[in-house]
SETIFI-348954 format. One line per 8 residues: number of its first residue (from 1); their letters; for each residue x, y, z of N, C-alpha, C, O, CB. Coordinates in steps of 0.001 Angstrom, whole numbers. Glycine has a CB too. Layout:
BEGIN
NUM) A) X,Y,Z,X,Y,Z,X,Y,Z,X,Y,Z,X,Y,Z ~ ...
% end
This chain:
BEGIN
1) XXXXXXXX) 111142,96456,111146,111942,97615,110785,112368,98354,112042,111713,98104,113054,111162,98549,109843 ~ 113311,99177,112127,114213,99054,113346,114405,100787,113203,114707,101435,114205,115840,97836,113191 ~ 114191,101485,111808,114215,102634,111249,113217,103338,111035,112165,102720,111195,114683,102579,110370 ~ 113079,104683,110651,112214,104785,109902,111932,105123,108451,112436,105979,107724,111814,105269,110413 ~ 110561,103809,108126,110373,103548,107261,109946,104676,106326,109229,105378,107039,109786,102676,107464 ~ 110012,105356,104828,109520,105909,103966,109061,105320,102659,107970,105569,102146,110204,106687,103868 ~ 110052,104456,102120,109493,103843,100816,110074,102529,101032,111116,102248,101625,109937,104577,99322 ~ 108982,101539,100283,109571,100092,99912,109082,99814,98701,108592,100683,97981,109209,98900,100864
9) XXXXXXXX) 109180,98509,98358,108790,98447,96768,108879,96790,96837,109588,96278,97703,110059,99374,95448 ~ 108184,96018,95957,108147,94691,96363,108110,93959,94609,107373,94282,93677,106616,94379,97554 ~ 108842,93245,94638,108912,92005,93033,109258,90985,93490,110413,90691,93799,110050,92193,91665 ~ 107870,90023,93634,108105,88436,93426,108704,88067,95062,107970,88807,95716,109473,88030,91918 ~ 109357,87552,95805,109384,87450,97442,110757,88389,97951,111480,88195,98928,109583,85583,98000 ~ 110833,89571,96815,111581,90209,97579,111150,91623,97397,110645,92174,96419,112936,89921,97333 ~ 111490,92107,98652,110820,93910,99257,112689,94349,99799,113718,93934,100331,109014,93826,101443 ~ 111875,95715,99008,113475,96347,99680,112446,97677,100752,111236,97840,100913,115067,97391,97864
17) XXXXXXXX) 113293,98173,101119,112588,99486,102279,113398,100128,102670,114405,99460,102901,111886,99177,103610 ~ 113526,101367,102930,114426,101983,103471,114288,102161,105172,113199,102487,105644,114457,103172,102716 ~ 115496,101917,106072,115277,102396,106827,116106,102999,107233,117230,102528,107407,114857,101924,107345 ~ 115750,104340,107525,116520,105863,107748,117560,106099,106479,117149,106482,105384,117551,105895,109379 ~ 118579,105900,106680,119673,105908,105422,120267,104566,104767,121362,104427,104223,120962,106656,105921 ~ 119337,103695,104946,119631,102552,104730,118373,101491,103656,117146,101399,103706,119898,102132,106207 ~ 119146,101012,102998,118234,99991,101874,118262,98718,102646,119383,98383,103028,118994,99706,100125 ~ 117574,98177,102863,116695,96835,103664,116566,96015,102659,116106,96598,101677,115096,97091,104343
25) XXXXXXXX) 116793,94824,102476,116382,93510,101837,115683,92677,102482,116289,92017,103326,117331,92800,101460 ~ 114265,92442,102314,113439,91305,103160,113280,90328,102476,113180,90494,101261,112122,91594,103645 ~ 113222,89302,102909,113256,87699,101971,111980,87301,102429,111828,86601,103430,114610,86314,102389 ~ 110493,87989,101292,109168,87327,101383,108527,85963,100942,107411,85861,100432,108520,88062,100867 ~ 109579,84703,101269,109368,83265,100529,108263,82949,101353,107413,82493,100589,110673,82041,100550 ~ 107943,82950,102200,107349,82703,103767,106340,84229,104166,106546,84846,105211,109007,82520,105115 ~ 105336,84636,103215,104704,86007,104027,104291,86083,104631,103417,86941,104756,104121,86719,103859 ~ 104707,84944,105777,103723,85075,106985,104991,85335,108774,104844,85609,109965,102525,83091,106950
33) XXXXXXXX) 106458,84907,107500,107678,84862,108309,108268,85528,107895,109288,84899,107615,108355,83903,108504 ~ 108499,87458,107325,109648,87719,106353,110815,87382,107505,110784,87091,108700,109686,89481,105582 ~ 111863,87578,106498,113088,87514,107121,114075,88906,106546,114136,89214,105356,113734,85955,106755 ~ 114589,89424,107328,115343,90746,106994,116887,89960,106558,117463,89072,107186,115426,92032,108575 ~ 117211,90476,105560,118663,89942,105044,119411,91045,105273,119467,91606,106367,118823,89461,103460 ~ 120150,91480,104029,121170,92548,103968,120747,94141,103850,119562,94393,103628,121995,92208,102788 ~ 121348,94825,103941,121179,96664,104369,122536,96823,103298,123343,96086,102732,121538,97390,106661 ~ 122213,98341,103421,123502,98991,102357,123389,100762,103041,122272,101177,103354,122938,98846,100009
41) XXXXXXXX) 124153,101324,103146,124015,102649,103081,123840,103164,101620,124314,102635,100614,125139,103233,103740 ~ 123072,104299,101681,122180,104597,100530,121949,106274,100720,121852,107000,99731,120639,103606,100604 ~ 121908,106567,101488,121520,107810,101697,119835,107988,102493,119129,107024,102790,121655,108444,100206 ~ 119452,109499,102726,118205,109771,102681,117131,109330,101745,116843,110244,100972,118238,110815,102670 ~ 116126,107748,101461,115827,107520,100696,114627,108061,100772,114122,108174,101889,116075,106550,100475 ~ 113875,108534,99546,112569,109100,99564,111841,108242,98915,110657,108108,99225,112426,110387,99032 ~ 112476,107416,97776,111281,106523,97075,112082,105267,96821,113201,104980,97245,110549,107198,95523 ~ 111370,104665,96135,112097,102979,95997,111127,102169,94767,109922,101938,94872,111892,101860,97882
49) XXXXXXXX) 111972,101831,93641,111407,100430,92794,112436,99531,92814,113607,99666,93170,110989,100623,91166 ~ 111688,98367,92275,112406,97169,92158,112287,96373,90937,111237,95801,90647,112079,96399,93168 ~ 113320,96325,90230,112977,95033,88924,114082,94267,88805,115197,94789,88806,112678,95578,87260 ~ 113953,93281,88718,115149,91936,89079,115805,92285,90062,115471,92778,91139,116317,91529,87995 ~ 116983,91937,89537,118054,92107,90882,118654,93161,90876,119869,93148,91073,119165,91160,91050 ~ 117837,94598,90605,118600,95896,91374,117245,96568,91708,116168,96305,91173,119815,97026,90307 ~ 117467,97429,92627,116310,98359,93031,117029,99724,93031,118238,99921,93147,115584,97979,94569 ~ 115951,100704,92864,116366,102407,92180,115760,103049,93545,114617,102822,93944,115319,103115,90296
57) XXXXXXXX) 116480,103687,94044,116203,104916,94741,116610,106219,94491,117694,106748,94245,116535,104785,95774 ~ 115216,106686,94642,115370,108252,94537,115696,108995,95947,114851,109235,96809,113949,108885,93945 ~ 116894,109273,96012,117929,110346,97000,117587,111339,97139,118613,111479,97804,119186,110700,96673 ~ 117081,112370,97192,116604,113802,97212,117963,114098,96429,118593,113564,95515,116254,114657,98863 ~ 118093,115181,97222,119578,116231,97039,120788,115224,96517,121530,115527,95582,120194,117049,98829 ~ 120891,113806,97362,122025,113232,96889,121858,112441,95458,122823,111905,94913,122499,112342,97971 ~ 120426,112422,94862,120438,112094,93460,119391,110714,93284,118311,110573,93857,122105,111798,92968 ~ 119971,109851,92427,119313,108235,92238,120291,107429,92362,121114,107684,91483,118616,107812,90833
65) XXXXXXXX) 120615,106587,93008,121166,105156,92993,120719,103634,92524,119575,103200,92661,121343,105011,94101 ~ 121447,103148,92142,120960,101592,91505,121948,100616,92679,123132,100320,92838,121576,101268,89336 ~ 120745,100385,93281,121756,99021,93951,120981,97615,93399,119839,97277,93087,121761,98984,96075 ~ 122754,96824,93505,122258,95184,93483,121759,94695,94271,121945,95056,95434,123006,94282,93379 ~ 121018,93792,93989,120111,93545,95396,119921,91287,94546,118991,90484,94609,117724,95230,95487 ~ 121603,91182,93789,121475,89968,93795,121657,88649,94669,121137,87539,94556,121917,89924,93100 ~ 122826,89295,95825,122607,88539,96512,122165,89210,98061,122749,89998,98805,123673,87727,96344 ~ 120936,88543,98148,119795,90100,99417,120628,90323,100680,120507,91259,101471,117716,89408,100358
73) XXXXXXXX) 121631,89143,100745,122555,89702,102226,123570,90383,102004,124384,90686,102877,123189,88656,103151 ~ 123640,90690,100864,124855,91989,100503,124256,92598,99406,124433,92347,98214,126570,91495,100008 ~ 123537,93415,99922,122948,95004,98937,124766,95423,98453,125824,95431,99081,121839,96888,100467 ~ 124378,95730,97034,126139,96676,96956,125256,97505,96234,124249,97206,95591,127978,95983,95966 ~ 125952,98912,96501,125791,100164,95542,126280,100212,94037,127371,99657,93903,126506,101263,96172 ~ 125702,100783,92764,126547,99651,91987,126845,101149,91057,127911,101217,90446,125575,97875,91114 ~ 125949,102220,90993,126097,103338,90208,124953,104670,90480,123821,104346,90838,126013,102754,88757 ~ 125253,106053,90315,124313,106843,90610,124265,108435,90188,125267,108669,89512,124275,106670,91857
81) XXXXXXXX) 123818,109080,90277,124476,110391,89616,123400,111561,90697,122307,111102,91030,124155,110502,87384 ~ 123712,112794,91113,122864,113679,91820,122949,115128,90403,123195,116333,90336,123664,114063,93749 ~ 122643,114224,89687,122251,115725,87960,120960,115899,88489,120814,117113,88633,122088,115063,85604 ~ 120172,115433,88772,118792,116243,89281,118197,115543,91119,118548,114687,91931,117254,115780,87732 ~ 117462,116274,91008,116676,115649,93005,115703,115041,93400,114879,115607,94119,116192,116573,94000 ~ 115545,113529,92964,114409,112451,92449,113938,112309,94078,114774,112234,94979,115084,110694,91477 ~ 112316,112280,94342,111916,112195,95211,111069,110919,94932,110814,110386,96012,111487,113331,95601 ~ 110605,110316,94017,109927,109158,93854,110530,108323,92291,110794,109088,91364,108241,109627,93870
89) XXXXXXXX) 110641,107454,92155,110820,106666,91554,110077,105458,90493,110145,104380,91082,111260,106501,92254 ~ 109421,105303,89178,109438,104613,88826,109758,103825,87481,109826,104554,86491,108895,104699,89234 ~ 109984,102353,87250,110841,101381,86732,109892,100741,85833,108984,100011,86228,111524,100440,87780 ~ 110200,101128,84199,109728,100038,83430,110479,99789,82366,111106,100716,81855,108492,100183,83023 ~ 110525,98930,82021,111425,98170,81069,113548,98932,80983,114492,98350,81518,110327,98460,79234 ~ 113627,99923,80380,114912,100093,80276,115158,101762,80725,115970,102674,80569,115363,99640,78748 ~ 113917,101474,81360,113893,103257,82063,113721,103414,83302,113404,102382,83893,112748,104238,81616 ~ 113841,104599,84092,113544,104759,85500,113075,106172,85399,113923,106981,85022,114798,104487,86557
97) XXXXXXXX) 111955,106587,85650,111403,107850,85908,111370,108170,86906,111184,107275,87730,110422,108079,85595 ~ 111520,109541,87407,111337,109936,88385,111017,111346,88547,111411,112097,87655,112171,109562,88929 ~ 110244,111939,89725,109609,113135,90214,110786,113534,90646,111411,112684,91281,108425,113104,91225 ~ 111279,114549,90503,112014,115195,91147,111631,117058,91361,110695,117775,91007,113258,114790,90456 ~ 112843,117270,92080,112761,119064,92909,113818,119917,92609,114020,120897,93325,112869,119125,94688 ~ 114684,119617,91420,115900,120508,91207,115274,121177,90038,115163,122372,90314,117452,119745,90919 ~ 114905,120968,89076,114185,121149,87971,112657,121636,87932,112083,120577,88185,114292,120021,87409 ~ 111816,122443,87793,110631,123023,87558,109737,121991,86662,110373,121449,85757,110887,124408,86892
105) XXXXXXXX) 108670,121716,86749,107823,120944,85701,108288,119839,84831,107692,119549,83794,107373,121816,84821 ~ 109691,119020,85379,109524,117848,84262,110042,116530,85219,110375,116371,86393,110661,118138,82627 ~ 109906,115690,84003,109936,114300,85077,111203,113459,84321,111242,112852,83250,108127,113160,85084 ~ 112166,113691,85317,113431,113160,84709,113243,111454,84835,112524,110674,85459,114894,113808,85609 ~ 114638,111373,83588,114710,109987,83751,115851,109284,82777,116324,109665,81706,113279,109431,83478 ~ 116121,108025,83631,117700,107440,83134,117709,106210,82352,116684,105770,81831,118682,107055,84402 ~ 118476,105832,82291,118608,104640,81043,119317,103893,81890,120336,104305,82444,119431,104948,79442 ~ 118547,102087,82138,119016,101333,83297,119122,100243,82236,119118,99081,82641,118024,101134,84781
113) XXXXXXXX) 119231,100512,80726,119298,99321,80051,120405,98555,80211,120302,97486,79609,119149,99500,78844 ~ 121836,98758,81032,122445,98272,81656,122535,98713,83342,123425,99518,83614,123379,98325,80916 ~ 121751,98276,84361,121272,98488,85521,122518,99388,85991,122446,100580,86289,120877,97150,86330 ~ 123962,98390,86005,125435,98615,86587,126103,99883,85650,127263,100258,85825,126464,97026,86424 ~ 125375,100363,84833,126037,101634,84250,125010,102644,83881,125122,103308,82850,126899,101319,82969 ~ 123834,102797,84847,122702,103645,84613,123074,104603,84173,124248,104808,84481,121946,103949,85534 ~ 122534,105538,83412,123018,107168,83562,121641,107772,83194,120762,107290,82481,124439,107784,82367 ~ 121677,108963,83869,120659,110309,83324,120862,110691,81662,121840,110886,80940,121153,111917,84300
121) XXXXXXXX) 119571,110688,81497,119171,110442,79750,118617,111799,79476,119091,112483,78570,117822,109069,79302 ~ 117476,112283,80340,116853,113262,80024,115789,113724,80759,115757,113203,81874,116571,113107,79007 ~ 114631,114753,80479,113769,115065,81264,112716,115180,80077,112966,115216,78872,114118,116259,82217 ~ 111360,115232,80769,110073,114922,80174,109604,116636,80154,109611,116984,81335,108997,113672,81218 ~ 109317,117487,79518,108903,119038,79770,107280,118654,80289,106501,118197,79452,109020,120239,78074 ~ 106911,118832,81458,105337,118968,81843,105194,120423,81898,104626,120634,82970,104842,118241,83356 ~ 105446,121725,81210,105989,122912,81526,103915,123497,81371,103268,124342,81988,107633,123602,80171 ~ 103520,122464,80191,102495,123125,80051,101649,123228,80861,100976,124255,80952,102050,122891,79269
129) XXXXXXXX) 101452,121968,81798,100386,121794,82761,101000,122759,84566,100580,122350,85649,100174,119708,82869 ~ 101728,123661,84488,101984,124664,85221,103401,124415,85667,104089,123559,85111,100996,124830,86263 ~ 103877,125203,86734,105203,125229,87281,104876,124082,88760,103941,124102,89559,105746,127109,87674 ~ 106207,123057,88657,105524,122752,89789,106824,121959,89671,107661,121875,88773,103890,122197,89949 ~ 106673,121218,91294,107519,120113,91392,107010,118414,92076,106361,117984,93030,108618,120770,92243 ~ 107625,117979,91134,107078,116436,91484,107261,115711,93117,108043,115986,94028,107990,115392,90404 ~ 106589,115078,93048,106056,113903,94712,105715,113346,94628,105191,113026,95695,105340,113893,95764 ~ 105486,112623,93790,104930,111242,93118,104970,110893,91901,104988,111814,91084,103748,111057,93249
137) XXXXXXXX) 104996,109590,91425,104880,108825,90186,104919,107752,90180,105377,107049,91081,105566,109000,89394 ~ 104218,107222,88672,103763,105795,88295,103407,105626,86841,102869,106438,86088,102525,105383,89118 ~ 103886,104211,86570,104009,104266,85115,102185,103331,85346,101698,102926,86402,105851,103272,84171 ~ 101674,103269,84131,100461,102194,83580,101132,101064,82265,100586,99972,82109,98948,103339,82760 ~ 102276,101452,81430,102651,100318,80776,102552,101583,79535,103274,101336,78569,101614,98681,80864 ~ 101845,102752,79450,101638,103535,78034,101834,104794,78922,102719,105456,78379,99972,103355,76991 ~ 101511,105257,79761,102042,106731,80056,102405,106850,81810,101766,106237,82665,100660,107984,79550 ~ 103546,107760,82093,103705,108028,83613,103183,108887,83636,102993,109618,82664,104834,108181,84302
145) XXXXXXXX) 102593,109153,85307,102254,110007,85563,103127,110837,87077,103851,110302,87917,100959,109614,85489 ~ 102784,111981,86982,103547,112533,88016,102490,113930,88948,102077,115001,88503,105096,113143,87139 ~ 102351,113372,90210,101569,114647,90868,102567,115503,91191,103748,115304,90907,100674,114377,92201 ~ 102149,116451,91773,102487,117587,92642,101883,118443,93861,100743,118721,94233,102632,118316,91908 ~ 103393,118774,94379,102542,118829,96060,101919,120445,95574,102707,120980,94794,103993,118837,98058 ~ 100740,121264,95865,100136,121890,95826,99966,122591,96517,98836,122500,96996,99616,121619,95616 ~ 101058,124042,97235,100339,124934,99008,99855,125938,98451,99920,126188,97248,101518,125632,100484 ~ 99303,126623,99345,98741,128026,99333,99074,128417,100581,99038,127945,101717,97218,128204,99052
153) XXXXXX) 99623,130054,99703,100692,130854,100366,99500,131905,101178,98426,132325,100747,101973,131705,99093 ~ 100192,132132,102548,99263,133374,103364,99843,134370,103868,100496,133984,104838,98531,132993,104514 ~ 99951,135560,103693,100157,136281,104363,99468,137834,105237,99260,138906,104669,100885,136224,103796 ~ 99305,137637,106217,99095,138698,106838,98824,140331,106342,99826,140900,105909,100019,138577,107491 ~ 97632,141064,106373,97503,142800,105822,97210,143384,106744,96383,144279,106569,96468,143307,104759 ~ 97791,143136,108268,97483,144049,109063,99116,144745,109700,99118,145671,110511,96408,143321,110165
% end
């Protein structure tokens, strides 16, 4: 990697990764030789899944993108929308969840049941378990889950 790296994501001998503003295709037939194929501009990527031949990144500010990733030496951008500010990403069956920071307490997510015409579907209300914003997620096959980054605020009484 030639960038720097933040998220990759790996299905079967292929890994995508971002480096800097760029989606990476590595060809893992050989894991002892990857080979770097094709790149795409993509934006600031913060997270990354992969299922068949497209992989989902979550964009911050600039949104989610679906790129093809069928043939790995030409990543193409294929569809994307910035309706909310996905910082992590994940992919199961005809959905894509994601943590995002535009929205307070929920965990948006799109409908990839046609990969090439994704769109934003809706958001998940986590409103009960406090105000917060997502930085992670992961599905188990029956429920996602989504953390949150957690500070404590200081200020000065003198």
């Amino acid at each position: 990697a030639s960038g720097n790296v933040e998220a990759l994501a790996v299905e079967g001998n292929t890994l995508v990764m971002n480096e800097d503003v760029n989606l990476s295709v590595v060809d893992l037939s050989d894991p002892l030789n990857p080979v770097a194929r094709g790149t795409v501009a993509v934006g600031p990527i913060k997270g990354l899944d992969i299922q068949g031949a497209y992989a989902y990144a979550a964009v911050g500010t600039s949104g989610f993108q679906v790129i093809g990733v069928q043939d790995p030496d030409i990543p193409v951008l294929l569809t994307g929308s910035n309706a909310f500010y996905p910082v992590a990403v994940a992919v199961q069956g005809d959905h894509a969840f994601f943590a995002e920071i535009l929205f307070v307490s929920v965990m948006a997510y799109v409908n990839i049941g046609n990969p090439e015409s994704a769109f934003f579907q809706g958001v998940v209300d986590l409103s009960s378990s406090g105000d917060f914003d997502g930085n992670a997620i992961d599905i188990d096959g029956v429920f996602a889950y989504m953390t949150s980054q957690q500070e404590i605020g200081r200020a000065s009484c003198r």
